[in-house]
PDB file of N, H, CA, C and O in Angstrom:
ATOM      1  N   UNK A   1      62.075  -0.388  -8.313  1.00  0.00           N
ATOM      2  CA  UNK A   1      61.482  -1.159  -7.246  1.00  0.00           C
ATOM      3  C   UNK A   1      61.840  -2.635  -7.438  1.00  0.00           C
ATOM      4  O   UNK A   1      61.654  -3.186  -8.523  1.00  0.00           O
ATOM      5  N   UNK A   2      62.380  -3.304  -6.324  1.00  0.00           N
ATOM      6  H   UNK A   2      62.530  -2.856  -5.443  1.00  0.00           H
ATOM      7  CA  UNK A   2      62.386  -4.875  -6.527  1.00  0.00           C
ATOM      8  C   UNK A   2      61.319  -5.405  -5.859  1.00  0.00           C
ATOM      9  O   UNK A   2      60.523  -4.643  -5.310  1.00  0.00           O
ATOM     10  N   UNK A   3      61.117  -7.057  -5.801  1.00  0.00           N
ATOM     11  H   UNK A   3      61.763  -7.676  -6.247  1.00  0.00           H
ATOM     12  CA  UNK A   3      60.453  -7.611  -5.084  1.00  0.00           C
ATOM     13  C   UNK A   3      60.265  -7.927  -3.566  1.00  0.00           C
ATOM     14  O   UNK A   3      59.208  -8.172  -2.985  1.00  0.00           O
ATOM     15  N   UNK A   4      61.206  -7.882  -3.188  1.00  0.00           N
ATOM     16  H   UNK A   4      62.065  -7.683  -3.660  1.00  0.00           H
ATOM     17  CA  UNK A   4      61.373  -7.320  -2.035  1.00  0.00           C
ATOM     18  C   UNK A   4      60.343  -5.608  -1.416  1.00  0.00           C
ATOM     19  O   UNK A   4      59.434  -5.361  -0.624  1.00  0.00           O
ATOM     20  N   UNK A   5      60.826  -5.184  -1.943  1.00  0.00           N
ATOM     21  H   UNK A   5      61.565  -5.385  -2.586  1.00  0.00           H
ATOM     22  CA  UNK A   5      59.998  -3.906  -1.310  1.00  0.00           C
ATOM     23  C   UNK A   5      58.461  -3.798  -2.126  1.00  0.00           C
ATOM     24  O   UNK A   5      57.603  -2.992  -1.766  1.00  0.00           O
ATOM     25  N   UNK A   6      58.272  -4.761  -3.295  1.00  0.00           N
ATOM     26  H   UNK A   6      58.969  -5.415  -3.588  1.00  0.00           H
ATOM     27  CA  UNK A   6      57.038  -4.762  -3.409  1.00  0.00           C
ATOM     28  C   UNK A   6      56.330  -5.596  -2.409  1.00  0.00           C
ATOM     29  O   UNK A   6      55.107  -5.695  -2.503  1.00  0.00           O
ATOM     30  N   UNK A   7      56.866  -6.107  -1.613  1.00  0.00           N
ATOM     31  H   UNK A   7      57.859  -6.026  -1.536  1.00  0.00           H
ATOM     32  CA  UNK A   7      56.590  -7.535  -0.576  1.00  0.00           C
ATOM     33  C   UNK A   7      55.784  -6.839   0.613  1.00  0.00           C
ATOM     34  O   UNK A   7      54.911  -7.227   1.390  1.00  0.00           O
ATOM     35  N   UNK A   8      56.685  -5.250   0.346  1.00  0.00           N
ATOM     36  H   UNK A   8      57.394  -4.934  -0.285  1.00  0.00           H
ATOM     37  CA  UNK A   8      56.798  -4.399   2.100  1.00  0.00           C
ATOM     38  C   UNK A   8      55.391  -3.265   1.871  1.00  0.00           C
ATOM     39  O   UNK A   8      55.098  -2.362   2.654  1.00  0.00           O
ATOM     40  N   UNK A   9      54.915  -3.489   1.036  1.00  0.00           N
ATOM     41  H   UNK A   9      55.153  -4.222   0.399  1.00  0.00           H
ATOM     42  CA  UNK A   9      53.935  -2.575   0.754  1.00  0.00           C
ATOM     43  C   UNK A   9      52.433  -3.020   0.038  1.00  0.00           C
ATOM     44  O   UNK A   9      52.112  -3.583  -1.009  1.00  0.00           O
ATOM     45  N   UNK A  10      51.801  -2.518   1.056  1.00  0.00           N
ATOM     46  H   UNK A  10      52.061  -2.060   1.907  1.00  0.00           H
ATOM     47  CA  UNK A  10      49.702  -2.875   0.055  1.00  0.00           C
ATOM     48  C   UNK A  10      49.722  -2.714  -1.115  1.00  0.00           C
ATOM     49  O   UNK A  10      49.468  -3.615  -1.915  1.00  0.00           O
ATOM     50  N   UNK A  11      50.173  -0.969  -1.586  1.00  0.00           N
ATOM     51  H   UNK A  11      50.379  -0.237  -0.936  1.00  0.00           H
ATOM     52  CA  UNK A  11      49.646  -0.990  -2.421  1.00  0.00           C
ATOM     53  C   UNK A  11      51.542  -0.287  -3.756  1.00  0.00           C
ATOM     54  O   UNK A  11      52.711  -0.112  -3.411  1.00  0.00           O
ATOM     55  N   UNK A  12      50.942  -0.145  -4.977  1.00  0.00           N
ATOM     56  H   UNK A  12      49.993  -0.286  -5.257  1.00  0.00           H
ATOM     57  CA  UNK A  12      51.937   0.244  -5.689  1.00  0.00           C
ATOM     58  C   UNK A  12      51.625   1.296  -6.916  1.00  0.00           C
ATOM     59  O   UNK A  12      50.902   0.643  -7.668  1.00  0.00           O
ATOM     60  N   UNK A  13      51.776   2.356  -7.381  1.00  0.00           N
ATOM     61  H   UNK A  13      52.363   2.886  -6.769  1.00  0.00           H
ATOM     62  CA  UNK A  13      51.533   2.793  -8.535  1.00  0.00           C
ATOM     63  C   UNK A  13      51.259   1.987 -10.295  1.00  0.00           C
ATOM     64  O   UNK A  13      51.832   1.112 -10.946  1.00  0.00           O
ATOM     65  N   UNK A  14      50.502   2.558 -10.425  1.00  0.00           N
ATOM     66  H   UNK A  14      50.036   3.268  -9.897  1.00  0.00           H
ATOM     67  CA  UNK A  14      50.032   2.057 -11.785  1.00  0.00           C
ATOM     68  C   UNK A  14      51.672   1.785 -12.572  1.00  0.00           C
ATOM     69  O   UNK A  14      52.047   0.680 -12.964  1.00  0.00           O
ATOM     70  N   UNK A  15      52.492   3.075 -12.673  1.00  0.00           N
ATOM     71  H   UNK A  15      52.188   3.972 -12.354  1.00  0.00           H
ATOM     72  CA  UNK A  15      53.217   2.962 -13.595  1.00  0.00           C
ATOM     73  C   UNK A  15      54.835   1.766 -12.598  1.00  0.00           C
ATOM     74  O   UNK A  15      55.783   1.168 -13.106  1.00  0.00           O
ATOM     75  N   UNK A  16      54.526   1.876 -11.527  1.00  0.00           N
ATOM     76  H   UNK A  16      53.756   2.362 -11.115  1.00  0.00           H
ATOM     77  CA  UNK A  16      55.503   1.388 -10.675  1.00  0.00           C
ATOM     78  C   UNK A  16      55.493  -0.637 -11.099  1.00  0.00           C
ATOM     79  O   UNK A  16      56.306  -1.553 -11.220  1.00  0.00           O
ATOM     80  N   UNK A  17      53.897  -0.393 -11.185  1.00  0.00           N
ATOM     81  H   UNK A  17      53.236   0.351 -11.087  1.00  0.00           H
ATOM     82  CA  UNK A  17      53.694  -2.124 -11.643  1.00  0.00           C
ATOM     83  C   UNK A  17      54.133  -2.503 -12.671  1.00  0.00           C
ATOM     84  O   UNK A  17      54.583  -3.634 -12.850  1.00  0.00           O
ATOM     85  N   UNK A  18      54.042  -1.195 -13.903  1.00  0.00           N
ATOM     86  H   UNK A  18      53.676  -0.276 -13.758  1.00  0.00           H
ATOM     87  CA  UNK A  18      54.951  -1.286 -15.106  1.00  0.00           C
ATOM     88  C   UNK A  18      56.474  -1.217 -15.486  1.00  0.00           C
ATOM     89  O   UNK A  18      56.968  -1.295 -16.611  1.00  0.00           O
ATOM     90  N   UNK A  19      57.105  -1.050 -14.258  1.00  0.00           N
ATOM     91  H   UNK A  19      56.704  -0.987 -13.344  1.00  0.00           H
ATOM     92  CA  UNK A  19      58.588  -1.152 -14.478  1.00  0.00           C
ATOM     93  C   UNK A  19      58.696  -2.563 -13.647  1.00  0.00           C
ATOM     94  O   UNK A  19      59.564  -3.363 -13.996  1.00  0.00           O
ATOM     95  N   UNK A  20      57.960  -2.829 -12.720  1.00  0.00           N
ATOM     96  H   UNK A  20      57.255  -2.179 -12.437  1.00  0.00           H
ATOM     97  CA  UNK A  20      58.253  -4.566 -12.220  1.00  0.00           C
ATOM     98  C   UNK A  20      58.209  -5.320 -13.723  1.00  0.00           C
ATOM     99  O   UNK A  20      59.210  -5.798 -14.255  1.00  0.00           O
ATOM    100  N   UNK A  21      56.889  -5.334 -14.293  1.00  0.00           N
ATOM    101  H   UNK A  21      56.076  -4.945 -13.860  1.00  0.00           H
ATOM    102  CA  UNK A  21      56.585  -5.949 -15.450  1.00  0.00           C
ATOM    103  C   UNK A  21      57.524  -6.115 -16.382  1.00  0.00           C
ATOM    104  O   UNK A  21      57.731  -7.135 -17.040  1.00  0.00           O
ATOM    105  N   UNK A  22      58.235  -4.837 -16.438  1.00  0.00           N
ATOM    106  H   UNK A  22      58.067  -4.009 -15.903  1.00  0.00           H
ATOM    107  CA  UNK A  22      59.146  -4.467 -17.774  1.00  0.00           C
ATOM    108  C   UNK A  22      58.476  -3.876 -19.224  1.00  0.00           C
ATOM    109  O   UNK A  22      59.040  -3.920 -20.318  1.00  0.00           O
ATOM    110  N   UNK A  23      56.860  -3.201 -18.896  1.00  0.00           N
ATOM    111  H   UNK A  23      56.401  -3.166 -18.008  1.00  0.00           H
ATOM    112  CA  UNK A  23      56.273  -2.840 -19.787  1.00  0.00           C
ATOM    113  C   UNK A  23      56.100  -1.369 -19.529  1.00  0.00           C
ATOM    114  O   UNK A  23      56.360  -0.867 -18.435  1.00  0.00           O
ATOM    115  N   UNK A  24      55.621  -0.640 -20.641  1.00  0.00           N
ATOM    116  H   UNK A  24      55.409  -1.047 -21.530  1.00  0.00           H
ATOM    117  CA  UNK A  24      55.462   0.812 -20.229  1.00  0.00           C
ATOM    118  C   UNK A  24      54.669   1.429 -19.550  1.00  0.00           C
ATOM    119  O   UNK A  24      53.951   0.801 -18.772  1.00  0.00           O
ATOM    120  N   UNK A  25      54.556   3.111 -19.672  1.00  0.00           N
ATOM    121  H   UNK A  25      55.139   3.621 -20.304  1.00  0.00           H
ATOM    122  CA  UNK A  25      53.457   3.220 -18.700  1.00  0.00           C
ATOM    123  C   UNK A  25      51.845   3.080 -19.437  1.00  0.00           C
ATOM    124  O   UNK A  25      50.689   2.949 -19.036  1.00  0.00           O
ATOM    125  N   UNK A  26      52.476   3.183 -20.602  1.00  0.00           N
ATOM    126  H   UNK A  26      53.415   3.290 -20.929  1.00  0.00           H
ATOM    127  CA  UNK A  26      50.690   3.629 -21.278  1.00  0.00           C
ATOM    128  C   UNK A  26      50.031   1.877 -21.125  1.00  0.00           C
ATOM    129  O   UNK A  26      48.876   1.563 -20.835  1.00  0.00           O
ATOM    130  N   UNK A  27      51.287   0.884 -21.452  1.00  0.00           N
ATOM    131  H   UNK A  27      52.225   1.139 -21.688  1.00  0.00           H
ATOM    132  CA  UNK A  27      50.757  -0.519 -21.249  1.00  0.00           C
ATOM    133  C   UNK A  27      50.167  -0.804 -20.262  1.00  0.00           C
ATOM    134  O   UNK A  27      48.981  -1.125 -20.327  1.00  0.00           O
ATOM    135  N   UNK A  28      50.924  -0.754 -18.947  1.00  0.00           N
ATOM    136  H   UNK A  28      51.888  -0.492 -18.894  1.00  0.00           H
ATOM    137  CA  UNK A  28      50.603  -0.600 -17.618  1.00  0.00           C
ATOM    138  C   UNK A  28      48.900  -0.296 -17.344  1.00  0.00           C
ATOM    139  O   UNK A  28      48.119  -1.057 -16.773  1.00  0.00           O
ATOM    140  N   UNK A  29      48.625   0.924 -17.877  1.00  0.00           N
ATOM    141  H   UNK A  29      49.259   1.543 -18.341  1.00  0.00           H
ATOM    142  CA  UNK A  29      47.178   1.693 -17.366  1.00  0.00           C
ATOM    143  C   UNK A  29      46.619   1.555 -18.598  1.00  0.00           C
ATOM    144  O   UNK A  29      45.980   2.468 -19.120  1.00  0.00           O
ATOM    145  N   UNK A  30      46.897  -0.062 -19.381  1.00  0.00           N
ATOM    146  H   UNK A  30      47.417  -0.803 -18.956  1.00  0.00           H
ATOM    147  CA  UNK A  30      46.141  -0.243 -20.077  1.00  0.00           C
ATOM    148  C   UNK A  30      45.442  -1.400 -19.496  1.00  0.00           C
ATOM    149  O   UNK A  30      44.220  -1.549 -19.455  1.00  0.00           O
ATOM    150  N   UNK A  31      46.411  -2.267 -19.016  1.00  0.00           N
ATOM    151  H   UNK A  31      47.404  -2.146 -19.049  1.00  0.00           H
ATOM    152  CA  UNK A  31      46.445  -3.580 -18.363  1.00  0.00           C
ATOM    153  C   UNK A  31      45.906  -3.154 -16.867  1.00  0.00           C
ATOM    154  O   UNK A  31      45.545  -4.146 -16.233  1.00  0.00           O
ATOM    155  N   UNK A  32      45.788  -2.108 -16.268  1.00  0.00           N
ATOM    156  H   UNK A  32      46.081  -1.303 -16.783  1.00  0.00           H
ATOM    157  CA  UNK A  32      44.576  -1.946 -15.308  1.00  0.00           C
ATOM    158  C   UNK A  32      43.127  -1.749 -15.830  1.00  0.00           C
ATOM    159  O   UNK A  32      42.066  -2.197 -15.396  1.00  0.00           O
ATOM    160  N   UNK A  33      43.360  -1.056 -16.745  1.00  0.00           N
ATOM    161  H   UNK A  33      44.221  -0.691 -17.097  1.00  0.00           H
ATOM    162  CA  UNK A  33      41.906  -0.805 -17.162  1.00  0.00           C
ATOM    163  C   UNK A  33      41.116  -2.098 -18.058  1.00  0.00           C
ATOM    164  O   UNK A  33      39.974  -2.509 -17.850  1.00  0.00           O
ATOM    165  N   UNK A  34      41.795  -2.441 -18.789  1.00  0.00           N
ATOM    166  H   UNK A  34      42.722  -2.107 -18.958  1.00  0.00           H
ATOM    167  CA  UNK A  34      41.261  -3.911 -19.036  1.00  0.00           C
ATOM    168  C   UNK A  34      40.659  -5.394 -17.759  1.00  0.00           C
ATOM    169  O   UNK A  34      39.768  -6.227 -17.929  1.00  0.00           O
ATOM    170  N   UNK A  35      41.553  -5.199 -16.620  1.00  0.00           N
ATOM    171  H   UNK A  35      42.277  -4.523 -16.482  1.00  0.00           H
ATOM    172  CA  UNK A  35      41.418  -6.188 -15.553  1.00  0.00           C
ATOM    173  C   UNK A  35      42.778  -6.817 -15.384  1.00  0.00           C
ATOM    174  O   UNK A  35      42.985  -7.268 -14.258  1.00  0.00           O
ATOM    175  N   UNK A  36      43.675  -6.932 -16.200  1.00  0.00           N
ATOM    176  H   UNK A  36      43.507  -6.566 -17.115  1.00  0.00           H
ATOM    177  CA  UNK A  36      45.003  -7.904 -16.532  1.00  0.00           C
ATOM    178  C   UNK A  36      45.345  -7.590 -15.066  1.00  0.00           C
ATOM    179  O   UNK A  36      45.269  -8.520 -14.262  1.00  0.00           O
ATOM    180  N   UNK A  37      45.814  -6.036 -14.526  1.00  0.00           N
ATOM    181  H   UNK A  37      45.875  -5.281 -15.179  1.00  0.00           H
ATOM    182  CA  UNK A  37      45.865  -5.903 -13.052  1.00  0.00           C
ATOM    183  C   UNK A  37      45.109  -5.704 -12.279  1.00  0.00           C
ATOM    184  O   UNK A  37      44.003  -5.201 -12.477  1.00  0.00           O
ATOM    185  N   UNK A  38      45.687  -6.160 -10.961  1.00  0.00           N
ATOM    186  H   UNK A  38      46.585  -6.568 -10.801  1.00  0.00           H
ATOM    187  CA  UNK A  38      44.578  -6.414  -9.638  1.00  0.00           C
ATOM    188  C   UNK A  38      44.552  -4.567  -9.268  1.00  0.00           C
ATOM    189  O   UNK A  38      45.492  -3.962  -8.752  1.00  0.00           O
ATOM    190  N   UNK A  39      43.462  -4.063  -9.617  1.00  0.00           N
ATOM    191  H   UNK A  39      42.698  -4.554 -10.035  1.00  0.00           H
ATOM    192  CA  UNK A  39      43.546  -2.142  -9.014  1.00  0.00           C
ATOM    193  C   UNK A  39      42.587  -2.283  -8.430  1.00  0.00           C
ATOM    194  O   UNK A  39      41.636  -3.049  -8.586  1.00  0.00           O
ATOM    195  N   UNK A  40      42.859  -1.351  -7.549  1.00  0.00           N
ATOM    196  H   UNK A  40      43.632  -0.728  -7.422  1.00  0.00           H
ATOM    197  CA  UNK A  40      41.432  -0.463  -6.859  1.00  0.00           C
ATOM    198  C   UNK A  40      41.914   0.992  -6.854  1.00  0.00           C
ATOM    199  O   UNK A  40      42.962   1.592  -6.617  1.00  0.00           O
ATOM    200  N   UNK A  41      40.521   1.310  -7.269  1.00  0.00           N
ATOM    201  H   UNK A  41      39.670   0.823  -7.462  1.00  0.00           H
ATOM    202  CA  UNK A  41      40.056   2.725  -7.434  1.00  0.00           C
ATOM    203  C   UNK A  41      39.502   3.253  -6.170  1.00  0.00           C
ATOM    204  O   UNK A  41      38.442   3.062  -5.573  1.00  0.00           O
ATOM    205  N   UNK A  42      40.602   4.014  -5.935  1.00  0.00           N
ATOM    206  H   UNK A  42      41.463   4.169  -6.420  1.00  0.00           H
ATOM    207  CA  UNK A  42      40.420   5.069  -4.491  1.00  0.00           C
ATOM    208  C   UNK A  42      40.250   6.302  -4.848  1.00  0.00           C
ATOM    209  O   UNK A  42      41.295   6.946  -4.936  1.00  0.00           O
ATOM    210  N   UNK A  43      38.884   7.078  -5.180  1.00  0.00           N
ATOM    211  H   UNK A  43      38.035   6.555  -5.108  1.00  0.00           H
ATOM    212  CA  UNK A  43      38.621   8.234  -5.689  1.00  0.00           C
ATOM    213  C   UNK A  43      38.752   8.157  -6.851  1.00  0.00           C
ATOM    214  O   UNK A  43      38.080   7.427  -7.581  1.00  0.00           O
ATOM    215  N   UNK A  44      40.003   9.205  -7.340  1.00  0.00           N
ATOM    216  H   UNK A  44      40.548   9.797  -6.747  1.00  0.00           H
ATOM    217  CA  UNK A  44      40.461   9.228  -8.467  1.00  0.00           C
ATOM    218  C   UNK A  44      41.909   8.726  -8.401  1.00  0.00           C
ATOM    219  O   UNK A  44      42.890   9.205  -8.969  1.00  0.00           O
ATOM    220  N   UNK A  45      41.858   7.958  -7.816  1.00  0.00           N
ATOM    221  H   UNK A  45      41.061   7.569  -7.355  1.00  0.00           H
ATOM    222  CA  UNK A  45      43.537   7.629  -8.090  1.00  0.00           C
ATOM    223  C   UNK A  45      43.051   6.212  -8.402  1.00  0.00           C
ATOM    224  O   UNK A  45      41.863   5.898  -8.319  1.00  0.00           O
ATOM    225  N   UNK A  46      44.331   5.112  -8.876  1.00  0.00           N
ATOM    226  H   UNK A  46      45.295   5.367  -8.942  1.00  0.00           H
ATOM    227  CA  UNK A  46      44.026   3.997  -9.436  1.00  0.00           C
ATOM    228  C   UNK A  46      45.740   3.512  -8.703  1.00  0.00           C
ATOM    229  O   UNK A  46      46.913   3.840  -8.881  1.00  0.00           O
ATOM    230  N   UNK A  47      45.068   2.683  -7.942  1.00  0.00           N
ATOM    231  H   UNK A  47      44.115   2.415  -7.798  1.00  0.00           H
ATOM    232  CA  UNK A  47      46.784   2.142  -7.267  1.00  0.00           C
ATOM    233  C   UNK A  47      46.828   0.299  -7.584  1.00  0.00           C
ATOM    234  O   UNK A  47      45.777  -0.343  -7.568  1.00  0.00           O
ATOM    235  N   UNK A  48      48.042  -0.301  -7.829  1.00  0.00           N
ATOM    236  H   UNK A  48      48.895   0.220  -7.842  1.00  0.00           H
ATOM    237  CA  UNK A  48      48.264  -1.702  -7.777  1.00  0.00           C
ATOM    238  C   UNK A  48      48.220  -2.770  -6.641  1.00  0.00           C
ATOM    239  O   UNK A  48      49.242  -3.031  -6.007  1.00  0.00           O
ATOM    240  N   UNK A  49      47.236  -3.281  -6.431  1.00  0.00           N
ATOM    241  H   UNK A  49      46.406  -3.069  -6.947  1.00  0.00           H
ATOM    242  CA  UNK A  49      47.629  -4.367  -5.020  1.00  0.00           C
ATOM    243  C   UNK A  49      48.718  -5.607  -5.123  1.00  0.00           C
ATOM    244  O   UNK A  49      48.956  -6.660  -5.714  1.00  0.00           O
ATOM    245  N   UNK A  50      49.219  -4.665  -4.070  1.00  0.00           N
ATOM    246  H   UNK A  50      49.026  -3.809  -3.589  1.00  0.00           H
ATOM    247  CA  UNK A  50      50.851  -5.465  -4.440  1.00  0.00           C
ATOM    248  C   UNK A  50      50.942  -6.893  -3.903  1.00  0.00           C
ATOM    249  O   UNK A  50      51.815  -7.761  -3.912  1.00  0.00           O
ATOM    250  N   UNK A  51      49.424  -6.772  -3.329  1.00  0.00           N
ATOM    251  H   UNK A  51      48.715  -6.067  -3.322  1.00  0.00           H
ATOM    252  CA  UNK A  51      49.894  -9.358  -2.775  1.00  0.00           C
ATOM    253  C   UNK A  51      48.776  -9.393  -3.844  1.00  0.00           C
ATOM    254  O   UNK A  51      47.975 -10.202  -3.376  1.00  0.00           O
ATOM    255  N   UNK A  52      48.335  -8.994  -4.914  1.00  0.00           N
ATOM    256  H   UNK A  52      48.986  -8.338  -5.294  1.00  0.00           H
ATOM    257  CA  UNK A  52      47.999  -9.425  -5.834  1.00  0.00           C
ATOM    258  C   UNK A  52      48.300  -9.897  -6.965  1.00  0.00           C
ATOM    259  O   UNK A  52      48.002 -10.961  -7.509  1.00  0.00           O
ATOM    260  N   UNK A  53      49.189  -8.641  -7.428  1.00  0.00           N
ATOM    261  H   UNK A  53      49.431  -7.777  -6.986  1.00  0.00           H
ATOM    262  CA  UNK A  53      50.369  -8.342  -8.313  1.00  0.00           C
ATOM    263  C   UNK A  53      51.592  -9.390  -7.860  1.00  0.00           C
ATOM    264  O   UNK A  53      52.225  -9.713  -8.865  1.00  0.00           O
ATOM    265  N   UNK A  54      52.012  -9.895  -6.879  1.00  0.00           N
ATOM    266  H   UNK A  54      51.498  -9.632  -6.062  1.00  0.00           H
ATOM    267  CA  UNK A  54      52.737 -10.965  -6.299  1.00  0.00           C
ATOM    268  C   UNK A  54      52.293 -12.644  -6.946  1.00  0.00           C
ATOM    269  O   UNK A  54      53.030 -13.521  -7.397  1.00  0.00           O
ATOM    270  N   UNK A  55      50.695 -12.615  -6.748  1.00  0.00           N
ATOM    271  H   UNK A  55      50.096 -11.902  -6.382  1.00  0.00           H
ATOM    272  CA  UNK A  55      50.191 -13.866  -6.665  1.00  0.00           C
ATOM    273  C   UNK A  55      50.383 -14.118  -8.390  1.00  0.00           C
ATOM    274  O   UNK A  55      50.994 -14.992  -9.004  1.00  0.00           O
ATOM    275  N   UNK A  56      49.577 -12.947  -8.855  1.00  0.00           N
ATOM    276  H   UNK A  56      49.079 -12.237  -8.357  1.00  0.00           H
ATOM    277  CA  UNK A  56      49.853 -12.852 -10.413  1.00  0.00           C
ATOM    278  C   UNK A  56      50.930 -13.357 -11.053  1.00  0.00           C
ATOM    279  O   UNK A  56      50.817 -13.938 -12.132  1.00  0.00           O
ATOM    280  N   UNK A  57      52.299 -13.147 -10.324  1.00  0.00           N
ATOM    281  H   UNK A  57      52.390 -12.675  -9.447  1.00  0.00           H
ATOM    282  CA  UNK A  57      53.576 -13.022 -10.698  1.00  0.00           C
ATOM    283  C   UNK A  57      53.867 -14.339 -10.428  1.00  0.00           C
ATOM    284  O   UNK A  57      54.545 -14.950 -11.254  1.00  0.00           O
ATOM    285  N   UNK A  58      53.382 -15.046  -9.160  1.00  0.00           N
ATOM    286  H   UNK A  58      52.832 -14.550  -8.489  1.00  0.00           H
ATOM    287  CA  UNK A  58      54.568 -16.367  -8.928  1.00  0.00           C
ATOM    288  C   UNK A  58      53.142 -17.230  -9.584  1.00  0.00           C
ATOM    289  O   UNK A  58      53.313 -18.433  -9.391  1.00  0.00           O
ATOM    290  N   UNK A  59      51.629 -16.916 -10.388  1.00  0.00           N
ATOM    291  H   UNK A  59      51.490 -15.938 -10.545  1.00  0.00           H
ATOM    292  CA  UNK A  59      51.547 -18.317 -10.988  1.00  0.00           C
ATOM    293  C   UNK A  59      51.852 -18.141 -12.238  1.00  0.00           C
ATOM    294  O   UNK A  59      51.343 -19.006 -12.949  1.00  0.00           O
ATOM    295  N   UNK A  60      52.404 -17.463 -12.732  1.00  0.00           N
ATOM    296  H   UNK A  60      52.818 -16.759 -12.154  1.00  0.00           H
ATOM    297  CA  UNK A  60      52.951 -17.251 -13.903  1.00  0.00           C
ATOM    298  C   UNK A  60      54.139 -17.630 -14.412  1.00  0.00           C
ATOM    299  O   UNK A  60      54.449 -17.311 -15.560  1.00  0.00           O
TER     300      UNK A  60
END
């Protein structure tokens, strides 16, 4: 996934945020579950908000 098509979409997979990052998956859905990423919990699924994950990214 590039930035670009993370641009084109709400939301993103847990592990999908972890290959933007360049970290793994277990890091990834570690760094949701801590807060580090912006998630919401829809049922049982756990997805990335991708103009979050954006904002995250460009003040960094």
């Amino acid at each position: 996934m590039t930035i670009d098509e993370l641009r084109s979409r709400l939301t993103i997979t847990v592990p999908e945020a972890g290959e933007l990052l360049g970290i793994g998956r277990r890091q990834a859905y570690s760094a949701a579950k801590d807060g580090t990423l912006p998630v919401l919990h829809i049922g049982s699924r756990v997805v990335v908000k991708a103009q979050a994950l954006l904002d995250l990214l460009e003040a960094n």
